[in-house]
C-alpha positions as CSV (number, residue, x, y, z in Angstrom):
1,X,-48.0,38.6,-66.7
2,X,-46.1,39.0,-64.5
3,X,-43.1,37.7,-65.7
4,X,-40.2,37.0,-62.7
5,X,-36.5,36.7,-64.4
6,X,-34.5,35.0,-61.7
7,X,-30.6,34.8,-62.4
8,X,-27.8,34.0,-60.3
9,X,-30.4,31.4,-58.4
10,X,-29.9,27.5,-59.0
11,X,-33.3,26.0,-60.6
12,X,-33.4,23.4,-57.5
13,X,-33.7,26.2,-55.1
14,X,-36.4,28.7,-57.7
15,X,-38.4,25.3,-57.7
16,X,-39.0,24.7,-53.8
17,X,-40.1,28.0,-53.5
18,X,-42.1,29.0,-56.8
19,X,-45.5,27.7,-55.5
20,X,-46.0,29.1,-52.9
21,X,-44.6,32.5,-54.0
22,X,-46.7,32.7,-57.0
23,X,-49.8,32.2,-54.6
24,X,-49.0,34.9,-53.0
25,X,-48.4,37.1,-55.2
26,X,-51.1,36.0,-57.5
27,X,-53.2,37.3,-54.4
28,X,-51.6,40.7,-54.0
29,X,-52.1,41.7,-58.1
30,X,-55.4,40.1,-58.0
31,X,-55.2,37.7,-60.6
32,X,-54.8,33.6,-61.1
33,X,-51.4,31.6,-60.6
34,X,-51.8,31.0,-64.0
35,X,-51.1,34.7,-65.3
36,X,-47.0,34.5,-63.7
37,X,-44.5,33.1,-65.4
38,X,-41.2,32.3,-63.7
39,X,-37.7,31.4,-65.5
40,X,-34.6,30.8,-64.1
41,X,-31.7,31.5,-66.5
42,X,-28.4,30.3,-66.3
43,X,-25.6,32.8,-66.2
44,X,-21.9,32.6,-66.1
45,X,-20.7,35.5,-64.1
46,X,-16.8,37.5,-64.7
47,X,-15.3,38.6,-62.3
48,X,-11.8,39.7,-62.9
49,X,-11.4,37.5,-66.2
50,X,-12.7,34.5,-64.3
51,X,-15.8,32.7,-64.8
52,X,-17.8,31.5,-62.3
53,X,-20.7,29.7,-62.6
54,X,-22.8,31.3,-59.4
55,X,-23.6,34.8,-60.3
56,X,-25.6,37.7,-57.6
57,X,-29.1,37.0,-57.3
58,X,-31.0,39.7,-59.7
59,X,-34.9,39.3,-60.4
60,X,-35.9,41.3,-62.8
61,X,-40.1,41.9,-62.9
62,X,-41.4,42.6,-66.1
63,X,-45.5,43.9,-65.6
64,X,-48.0,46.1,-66.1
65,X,-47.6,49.3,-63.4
66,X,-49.8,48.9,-60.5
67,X,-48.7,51.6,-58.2
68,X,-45.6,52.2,-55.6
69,X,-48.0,50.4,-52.9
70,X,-48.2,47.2,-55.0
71,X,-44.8,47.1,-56.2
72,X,-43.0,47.6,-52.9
73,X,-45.4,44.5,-51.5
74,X,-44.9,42.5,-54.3
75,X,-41.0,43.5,-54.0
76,X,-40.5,42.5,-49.5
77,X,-42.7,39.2,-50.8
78,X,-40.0,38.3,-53.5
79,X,-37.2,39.6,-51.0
80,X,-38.4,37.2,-48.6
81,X,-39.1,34.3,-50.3
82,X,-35.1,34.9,-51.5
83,X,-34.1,35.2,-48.1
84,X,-35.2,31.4,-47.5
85,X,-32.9,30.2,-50.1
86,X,-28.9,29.8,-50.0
87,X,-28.5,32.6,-52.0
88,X,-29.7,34.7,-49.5
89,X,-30.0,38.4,-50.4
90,X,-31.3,39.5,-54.2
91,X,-31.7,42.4,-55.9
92,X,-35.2,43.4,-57.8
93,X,-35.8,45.5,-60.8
94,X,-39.0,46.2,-62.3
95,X,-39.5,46.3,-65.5
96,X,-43.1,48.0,-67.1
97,X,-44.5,47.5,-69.6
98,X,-46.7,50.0,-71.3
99,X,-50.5,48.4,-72.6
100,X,-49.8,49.6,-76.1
101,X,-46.1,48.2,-76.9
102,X,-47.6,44.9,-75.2
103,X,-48.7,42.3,-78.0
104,X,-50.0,39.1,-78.3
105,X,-51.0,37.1,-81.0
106,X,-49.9,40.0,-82.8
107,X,-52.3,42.2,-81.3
108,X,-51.7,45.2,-79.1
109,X,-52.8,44.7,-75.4
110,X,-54.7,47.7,-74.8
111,X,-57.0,47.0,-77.6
């Protein structure tokens, strides 16, 4: 946790920049490298009844809330580790998670 949801960004280009990202960000939440996890799906995007394979760049930030100050640093860090790749500009969502909907291992989060 955090978990980054990259689409419409080739695997190739996530992968030359996921390290050093998730050091960065592991440093602003205050946590290990080892609490992110990062996929990159593969999308096919319509567009007027056409596919294409290259869809907009969306991450999508599922976490646990740390306040508007964290978020909007963890979002410019995300924003500009996009901004070294072809795709270029992104957009980010956040998505959060509440302690007591969270499970694992079949056990709530918050307990």
């Amino acid at each position: 946790m955090p978990h980054l949801l990259f689409r419409g960004v080739p695997a190739p280009e996530l992968r030359s920049i996921a390290p050093e990202l998730v050091q960065e960000l592991a440093v602003l939440c205050d946590c290990g490298v080892d609490n992110f996890t990062i996929e990159c799906l593969a999308t096919t995007s319509i567009y007027g009844g056409l596919a294409h394979d290259r869809s907009f760049p969306f991450i999508e930030i599922g976490w646990f809330e740390r306040g508007q100050e964290v978020r909007d640093r963890f979002a410019a860090i995300v924003h500009r580790y996009m901004e070294k790749l072809e795709s270029g500009e992104a957009e980010i969502a956040f998505r959060t998670y509440s302690e007591n909907a969270y499970y694992i291992e079949g056990k709530p989060y918050s307990s």
